[in-house]
N, C-alpha and C positions, 0 to 999 in steps of 0.2 A: 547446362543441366542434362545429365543423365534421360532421356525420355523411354528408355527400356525398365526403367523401377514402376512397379506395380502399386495401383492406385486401389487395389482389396483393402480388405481390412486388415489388421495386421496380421503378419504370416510367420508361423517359426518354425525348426528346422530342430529339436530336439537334440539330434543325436549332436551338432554340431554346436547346442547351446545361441545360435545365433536368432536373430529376430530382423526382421524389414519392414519396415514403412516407411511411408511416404514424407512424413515431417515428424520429428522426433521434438517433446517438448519437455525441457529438464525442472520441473515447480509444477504444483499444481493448484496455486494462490493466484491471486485476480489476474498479474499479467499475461499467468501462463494460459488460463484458461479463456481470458477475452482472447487471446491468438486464435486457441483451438473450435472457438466457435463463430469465430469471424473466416477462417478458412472454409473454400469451398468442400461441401461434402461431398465432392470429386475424390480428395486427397482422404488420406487413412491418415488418420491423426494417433499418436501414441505421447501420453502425459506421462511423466515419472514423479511421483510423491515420496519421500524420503523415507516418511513416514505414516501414519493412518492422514485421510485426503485432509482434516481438517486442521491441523498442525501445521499451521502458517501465519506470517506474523498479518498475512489480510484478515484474516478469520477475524482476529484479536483487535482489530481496527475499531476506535468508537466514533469519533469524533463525525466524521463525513466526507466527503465529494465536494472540495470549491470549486464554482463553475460562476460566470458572469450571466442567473439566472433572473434578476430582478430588473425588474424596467428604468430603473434608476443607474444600472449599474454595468459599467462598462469592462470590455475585455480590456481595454489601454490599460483601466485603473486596476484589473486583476496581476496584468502584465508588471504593471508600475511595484503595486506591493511586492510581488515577489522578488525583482530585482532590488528591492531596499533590504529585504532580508534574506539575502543570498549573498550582501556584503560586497556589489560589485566582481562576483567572479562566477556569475549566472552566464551561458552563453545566449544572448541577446534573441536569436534567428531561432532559434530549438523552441527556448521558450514561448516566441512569439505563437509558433507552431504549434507546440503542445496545446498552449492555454485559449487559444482562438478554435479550439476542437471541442470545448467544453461543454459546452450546452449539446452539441450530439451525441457524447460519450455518454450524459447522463438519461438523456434521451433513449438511448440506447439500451441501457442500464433500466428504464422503465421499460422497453419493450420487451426485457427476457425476465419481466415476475420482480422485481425486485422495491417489496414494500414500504421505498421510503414513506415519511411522516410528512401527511397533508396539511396546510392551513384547514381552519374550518371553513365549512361549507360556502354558509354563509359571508365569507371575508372574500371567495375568491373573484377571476373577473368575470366575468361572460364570456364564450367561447363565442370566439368572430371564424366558425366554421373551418378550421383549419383540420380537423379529424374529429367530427361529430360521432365517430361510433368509438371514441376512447374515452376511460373512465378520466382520465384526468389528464392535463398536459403539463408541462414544465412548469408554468406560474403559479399552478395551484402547491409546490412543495411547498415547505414550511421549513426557512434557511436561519442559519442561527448564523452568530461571529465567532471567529477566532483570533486566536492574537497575529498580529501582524498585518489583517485583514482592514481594510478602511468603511467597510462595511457590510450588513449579514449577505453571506453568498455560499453558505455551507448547506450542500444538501445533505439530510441524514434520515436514519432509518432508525427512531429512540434514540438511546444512548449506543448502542450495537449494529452501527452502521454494517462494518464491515461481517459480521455473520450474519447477518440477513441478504446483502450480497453474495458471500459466499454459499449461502445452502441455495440461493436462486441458480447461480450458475453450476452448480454441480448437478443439480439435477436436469437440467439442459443437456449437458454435459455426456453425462449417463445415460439419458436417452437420443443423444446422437450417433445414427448408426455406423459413424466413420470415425469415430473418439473412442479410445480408449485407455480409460484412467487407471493406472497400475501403483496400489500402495506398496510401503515396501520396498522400494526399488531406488536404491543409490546409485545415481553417477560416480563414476571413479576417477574417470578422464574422458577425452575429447576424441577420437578419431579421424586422422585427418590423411586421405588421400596423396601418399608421395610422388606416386609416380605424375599427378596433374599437376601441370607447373605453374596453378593457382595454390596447390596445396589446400583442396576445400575440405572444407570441414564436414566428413560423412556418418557423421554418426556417434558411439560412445559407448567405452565400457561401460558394465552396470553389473551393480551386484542383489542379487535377486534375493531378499530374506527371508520369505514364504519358505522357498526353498533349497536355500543356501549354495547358491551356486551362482558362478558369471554368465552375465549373459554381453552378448554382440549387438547392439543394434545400429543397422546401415539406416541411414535414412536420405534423401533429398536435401535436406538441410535439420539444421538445429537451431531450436528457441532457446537458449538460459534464460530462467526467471525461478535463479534457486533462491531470493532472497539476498538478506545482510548477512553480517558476522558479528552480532548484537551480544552473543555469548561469548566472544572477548573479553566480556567486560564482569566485574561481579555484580550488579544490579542492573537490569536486561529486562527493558517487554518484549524481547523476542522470545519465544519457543526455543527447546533445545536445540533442531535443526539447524538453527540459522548461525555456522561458524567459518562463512568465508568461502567453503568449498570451490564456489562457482566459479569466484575473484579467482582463484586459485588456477581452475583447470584454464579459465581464460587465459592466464596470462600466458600457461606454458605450452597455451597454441599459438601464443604469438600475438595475441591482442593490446593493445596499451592499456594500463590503468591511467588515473587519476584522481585526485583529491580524496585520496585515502585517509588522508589525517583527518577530514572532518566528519563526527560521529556527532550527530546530535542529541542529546539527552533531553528527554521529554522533561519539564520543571516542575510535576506533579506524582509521581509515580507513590502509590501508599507505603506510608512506611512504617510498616509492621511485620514484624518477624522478619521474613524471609520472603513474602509476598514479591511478586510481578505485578500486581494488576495495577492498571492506571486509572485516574481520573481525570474523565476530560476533560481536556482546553474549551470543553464549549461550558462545562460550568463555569469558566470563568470569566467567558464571553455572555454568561447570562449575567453575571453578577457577584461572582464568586470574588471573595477577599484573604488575600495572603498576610496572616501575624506572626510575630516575632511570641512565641509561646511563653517568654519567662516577662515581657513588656506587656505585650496585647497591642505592642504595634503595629499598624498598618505601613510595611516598609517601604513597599514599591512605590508610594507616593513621590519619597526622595529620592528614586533612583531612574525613572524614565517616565515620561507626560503620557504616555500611554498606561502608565498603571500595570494594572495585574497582564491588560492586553500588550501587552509588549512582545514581539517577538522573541519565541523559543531561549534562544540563545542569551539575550536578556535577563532574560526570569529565570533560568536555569539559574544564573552565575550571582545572583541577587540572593537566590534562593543560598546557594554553596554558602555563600558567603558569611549569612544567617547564620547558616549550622554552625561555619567553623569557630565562631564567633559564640554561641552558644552550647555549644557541646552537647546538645539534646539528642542528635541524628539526625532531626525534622525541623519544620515551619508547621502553624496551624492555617489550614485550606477551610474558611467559612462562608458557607453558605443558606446558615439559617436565618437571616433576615429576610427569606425569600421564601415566597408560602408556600408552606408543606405539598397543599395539594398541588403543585407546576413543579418542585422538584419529583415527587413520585409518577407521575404521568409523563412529562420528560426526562427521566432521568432512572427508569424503571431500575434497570440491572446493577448500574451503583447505587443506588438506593436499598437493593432488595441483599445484595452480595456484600457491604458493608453492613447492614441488620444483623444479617446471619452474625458477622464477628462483632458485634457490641457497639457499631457505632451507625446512631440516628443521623443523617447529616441534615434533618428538619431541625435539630436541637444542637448539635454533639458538632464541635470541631475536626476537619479529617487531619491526620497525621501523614506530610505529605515532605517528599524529596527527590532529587532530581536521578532519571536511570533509563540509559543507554537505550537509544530508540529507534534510530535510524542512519545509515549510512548516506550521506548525503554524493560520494564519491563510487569508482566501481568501474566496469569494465567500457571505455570510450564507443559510443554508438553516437549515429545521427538522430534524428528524431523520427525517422522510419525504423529504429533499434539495429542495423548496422555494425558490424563490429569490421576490425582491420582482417577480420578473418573470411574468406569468402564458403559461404552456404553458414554462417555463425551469424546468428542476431542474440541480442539481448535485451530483456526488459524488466521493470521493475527496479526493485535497490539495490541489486547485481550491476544494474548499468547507470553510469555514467552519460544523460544526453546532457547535460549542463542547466538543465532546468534549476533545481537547486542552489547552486554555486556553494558558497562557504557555510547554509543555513537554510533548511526547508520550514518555508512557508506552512504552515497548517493544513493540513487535507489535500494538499499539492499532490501527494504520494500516490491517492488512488485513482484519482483521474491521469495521472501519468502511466501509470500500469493498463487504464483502459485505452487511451487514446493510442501508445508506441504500441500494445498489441495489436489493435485494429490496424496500426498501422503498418504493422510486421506481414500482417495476412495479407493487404492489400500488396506489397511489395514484394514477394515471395513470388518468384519464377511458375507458372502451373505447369 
């Protein structure tokens, strides 16, 4: 490590177009930003957002944070589900890594503002002095199920887990005086040092849109956490952003991919018009039922003993199945046997965002299909986000640690993004 690179805040050189800081971080969505604020405020942090900060498939996140929160409920068994649906091709050691980080990550995640959804008061346990001057601790969340999940360990925040995370760390973010968030600003490519005969990775073209012009930035090393490549596809809850970039510059610095074929398709996504938005997995871990529209059957009976909770990949291909077979486009997503007032109160934003376009889900069946959601594969890192490139990590659904294998787990995703970032900060050279 260079120790002549200046730890100010970031510095630029106008005439030159070029830019220096200390750590360069390419996403500015949960993995990039748990990096930037798990780094010492020693270091000059510089974020690059592609587009305005909030256009990120975290933002868009509903469902929650699985974490082995409940006094019944074990990391083995968090471990356990995930390796059943990862389909045997989860790495075993990563996994173990990530998922035994959990309860800090979310921990964590309470300590920087971020207002997940309490049991009520009244339900919670007695605080045996562990941190009497905080308002709440990990057992008082209020955890739902998802599929694949053997039981509830999903923390969330309503229905809109991940933008209530996102607007908590961006404002952190913004008020840390060695962070700086830059919208606008596209990666091109990687930068990597020829003459060291690591060939490290310093830095990265960028193209500036404010102002229309390239810019250089040298840094100490580099985060990718640009995201998936969800817009591959023509039905995507990803943002326009998210088209592989990252996969890309990685590989032509020399990093390995893997398990690119496997794209997982969320098995609820609304289907109408033209719509992205999804409806969570956790409606249907409250109790939400999947029908065949021109029957009024209830299919997924016959198709796996877990029902509607079936893992992802399951439900999706049940769901496909449906369609092709009916020619409708969709399945119907019902959840009105379940009282109005517990869906509007948990379930605020699809509740209020489905109103708006004509459909009650207290009354009204949703019109639902499966659409491109996650990349379960990406650029090879350890579980410290590691890539074959040296001063190169990566985090989030850019990278490949093996957590996933051939199928992600339910809400695996944003506690992977906190945990490899924290874990990126802590392994980075000072």
């Amino acid at each position: 490590m260079n120790e002549a690179w200046s730890a100010d805040k970031v510095t630029s050189n106008s005439a030159e177009d070029t830019v220096q800081t200390d750590i360069l971080i390419i996403g500015a969505g949960l993995a990039g930003l748990s990096t930037a604020l798990a780094l010492p405020k020693s270091l000059s942090v510089t974020v690059l957002s592609k587009s305005a900060i909030e256009v990120c498939s975290s933002h868009y996140a509903q469902g929650g944070i699985a974490a082995s929160l409940d006094k019944n409920d074990r990391v083995a068994d968090h471990i356990a589900d995930t390796l059943v649906a990862g389909a045997g091709l989860c790495e075993t050691d990563n996994t173990t890594n990530i998922l035994s980080a959990g309860q800090q990550a979310v921990q964590w995640l309470c300590e920087q503002g971020v207002p997940f959804t309490l049991i009520p008061q009244h339900e919670r346990q007695p605080y045996n002095n562990v941190n009497p001057l905080a308002a709440f601790q990990t057992s008082d969340l209020h955890l739902t199920k998802e599929g694949g999940h053997g039981c509830r360990r999903v923390a969330h925040a309503d229905d809109a887990t991940g933008r209530h995370i996102m607007e908590a760390l961006t404002l952190k973010a913004q008020a840390a005086s060695n962070i700086t968030i830059l919208p606008y600003h596209e990666a091109l490519s990687l930068l990597k040092n020829s003459a060291n005969p690591n060939k490290q990775c310093q830095g990265a073209l960028v193209f500036d849109y404010h102002n229309q012009r390239k810019l250089t930035f040298h840094s100490r090393a580099v985060v990718l956490a640009s995201g998936g490549l969800g817009q591959l596809f023509k039905r995507a809850s990803a943002p326009n952003v998210c088209v592989g970039d990252g996969v890309m510059m990685a590989w032509q610095a020399g990093c390995r991919l893997a398990n690119l074929e496997f794209i997982q398709f969320h098995p609820t996504g609304l289907a109408l018009d033209n719509s992205s938005f999804l409806i969570s997995e956790a409606l249907r871990g409250e109790g939400g039922r999947l029908y065949c529209p021109q029957t009024g059957k209830r299919f997924m009976l016959d198709i796996d003993k877990r029902a509607e909770l079936a893992p992802r990949d399951i439900v999706a291909r049940a769901i496909a199945e449906q369609i092709n077979k009916n020619g409708l486009g969709y399945v119907n997503l019902d959840v009105s046997h379940l009282p109005a007032e517990f869906l509007q109160a948990h379930f605020p934003q699809i509740y209020q965002t489905l109103l708006e376009l004509g459909i009650d889900i207290t009354t009204d069946p949703i019109p639902v299909a499966p659409t491109a959601h996650y990349s379960c594969g990406g650029v090879v890192t350890s579980a410290n986000g590691l890539t074959d490139v040296a001063g190169l990590y990566a985090a989030g659904e850019v990278a490949y640690t093996g957590l996933h294998g051939a199928n992600r787990l339910a809400s695996n995703s944003l506690l992977e993004c906190v945990v490899v970032g924290r874990n990126i900060a802590t392994d980075l050279p000072r």
